[in-house]
N, C-alpha and C positions, 0 to 999 in steps of 0.2 A: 328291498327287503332281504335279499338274497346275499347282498353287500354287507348289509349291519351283522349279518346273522355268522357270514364268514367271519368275520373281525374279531366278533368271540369267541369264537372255537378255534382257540390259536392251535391247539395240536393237531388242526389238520395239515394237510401239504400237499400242496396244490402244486402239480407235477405233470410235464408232459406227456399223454400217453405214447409219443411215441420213442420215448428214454428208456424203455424197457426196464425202467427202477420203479420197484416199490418199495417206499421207506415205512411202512408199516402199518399197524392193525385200521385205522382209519384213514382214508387218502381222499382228496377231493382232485377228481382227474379230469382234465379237459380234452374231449376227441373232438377234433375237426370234422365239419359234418360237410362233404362235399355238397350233396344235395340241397341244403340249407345255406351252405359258405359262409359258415358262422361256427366260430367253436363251441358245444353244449358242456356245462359242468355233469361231472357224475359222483355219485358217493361212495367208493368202493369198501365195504368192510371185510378183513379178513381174519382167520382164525389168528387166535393168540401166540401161537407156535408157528403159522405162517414161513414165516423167514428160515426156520429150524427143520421145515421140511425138507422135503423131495418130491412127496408124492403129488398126483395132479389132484383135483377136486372140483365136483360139483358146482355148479354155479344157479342162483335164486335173482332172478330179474326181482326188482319190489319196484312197485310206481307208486306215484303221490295220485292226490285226487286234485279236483279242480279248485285253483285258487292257490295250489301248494308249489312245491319246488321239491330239489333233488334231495337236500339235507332235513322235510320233512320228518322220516320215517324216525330218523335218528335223535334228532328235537324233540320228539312226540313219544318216542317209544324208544328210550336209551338202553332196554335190557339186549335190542335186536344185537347188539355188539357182542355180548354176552353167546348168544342165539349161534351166531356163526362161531364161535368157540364149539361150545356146546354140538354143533351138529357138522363141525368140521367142514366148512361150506364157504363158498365166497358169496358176499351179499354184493350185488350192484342195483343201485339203486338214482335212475336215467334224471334228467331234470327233464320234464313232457309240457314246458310251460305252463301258464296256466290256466290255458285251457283248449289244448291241442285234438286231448283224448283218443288222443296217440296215431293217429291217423294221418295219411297223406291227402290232406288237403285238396278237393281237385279242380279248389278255385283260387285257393293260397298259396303259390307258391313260396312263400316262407316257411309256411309249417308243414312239414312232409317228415312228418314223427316215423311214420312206419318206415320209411327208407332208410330212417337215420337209422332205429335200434338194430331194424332186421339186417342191414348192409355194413353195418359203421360200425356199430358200438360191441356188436355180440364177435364180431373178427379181430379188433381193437383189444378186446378183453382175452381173446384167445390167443392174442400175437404176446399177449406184455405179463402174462400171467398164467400159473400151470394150472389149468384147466383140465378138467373133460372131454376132450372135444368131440364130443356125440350128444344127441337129444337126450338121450336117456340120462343125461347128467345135468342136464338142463332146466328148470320151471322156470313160470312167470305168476305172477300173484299183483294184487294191487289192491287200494280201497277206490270207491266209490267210480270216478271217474278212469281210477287206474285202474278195477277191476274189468271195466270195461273192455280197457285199453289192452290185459292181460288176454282176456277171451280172443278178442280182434285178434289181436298179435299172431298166437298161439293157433286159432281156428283155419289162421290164411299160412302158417309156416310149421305144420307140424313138421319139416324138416330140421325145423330148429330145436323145435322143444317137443319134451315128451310130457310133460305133466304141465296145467294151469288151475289157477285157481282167482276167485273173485270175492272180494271184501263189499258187500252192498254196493254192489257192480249197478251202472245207470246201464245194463244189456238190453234194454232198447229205450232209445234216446228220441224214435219219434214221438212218444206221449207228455216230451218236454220242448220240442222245438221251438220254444219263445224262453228259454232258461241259459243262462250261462254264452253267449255267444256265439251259439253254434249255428246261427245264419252266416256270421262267418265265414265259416270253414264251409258252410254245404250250399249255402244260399237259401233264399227264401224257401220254406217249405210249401207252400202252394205250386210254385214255378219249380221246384226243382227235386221233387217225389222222389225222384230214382237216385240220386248220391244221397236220401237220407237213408234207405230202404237198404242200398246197396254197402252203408258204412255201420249198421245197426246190428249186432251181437247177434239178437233173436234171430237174426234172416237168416245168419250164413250154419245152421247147423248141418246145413247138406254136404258142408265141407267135410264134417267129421266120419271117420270110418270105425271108430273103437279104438283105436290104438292110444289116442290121446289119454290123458290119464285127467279128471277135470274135479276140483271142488271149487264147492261154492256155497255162501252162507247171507242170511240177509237179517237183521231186527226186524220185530215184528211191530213196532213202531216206526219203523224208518220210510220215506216216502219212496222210496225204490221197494219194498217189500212186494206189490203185486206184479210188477215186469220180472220179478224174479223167481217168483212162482209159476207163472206164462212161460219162463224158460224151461225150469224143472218139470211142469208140465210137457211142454213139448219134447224133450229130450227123453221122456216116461216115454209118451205116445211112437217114439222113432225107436225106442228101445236102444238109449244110447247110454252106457253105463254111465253113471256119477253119481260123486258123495253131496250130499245137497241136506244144507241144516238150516233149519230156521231158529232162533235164539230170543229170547227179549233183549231187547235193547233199539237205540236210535240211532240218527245217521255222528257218529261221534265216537272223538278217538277212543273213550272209555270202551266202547263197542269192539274197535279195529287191535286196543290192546290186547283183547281177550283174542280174537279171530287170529291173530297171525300166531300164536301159539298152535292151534290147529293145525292150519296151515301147514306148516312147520315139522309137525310129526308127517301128515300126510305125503310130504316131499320125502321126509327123511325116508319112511318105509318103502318109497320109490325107487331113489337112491340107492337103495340098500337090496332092492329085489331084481330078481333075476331076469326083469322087464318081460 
């Protein structure tokens, strides 16, 4: 899928990350992933004047959801190109297979998603490309499975990032553990309670201190809807700041078109504030 999908979108350029060239506003980058010893594709979009700058910029992680790949967002939601024009920003946007949920695996040694992004991919992008190089220049966002994966990320490295956000985020994945393959990655849920417990969005708010900067939004049709209220609930009860909206809509890109515009301001006013 990944292959047909390249094929037509010839103006991409599929380019080593470690050539230190970027030939322009959309680029399809391949980082080698030690931990995986496998090379991962990523999507990098950059501002329209890019090339014409100097200055460093901001960087917006975007993940797919389950099922999807790296050049989803772009396929799906072609203004995003636009998006990083518009708010002077690099978009990268990770391939998290499909259905990794971004996590290291602690039964798969294949899929060690989090090793990749937090070690490989966020240094990679800061070596080849003028960045930011601080949290505060930082977000992570995603839909469904990616939002998950953004919370995860984000809630275990706020070294990395200062602000995330969740697109109808599956933020806790035990009320689904016979869905999408995720005996897999954690193993049977009867026999192995604590890697689902211990990889599960809702658990780890004890992580959080304030400083993170967190949105999140869910339809109120969508089958993640109450794991996502259980979050913004408990994150009320811990008194942990965040923008939390609830919208009509269902789990679908019509829903995540609208959402990442939000999103979008929400980084941008982050970016722009004196953290």
């Amino acid at each position: 899928m990944i292959n047909t999908y390249m094929k037509k979108l010839t103006f991409f350029f599929l380019v080593s990350i470690s050539s230190n060239i970027v030939f322009g506003q959309v680029d399809t980058v391949e980082v080698y992933s030690k931990s995986m010893h496998r090379s991962i594709p990523n999507l990098i979009i950059t501002p329209k004047d890019y090339i014409l700058q100097n200055e460093e910029l901001p960087v917006l992680y975007l993940l797919h959801g389950a099922g999807g790949y790296f050049s989803n967002w772009m396929f799906r939601v072609p203004e995003i190109e636009q998006y990083a024009s518009d708010y002077n920003i690099i978009i990268v946007c990770p391939d998290g297979d499909k259905t990794s949920w971004y996590i290291d695996s602690p039964i798969d040694s294949s899929s060690q998603y989090e090793s990749y992004i937090t070690k490989e991919l966020v240094p990679a992008i800061d070596r080849n490309y003028r960045t930011i190089k601080h949290k505060n220049s930082r977000a992570i966002t995603g839909l469904s499975m990616g939002g998950h994966g953004a919370f995860y990320l984000a809630f275990k490295h706020q070294d990395i990032w200062g602000a995330a956000g969740s697109m109808s985020g599956g933020v806790d994945i035990i009320p689904f553990a016979e869905e999408w393959n995720l005996d897999e990655l954690l193993g049977a849920y009867p026999e192995y309670k604590k890697n689902w417990e211990q990889h599960s969005v809702i658990n780890l708010t004890h992580l959080l201190n304030g400083d993170l900067k967190i949105v999140f939004d869910c339809g109120k049709e969508d089958f993640f809807a109450e794991v996502n209220a259980a979050l913004h609930e408990k994150m009320n009860a811990k008194n942990i700041p965040h923008d939390y909206t609830v919208r009509p809509g269902k789990h679908n890109w019509k829903y995540w078109r609208n959402s990442i515009k939000h999103h979008l301001i929400f980084f941008d006013e982050f970016f722009n504030s004196e953290n």
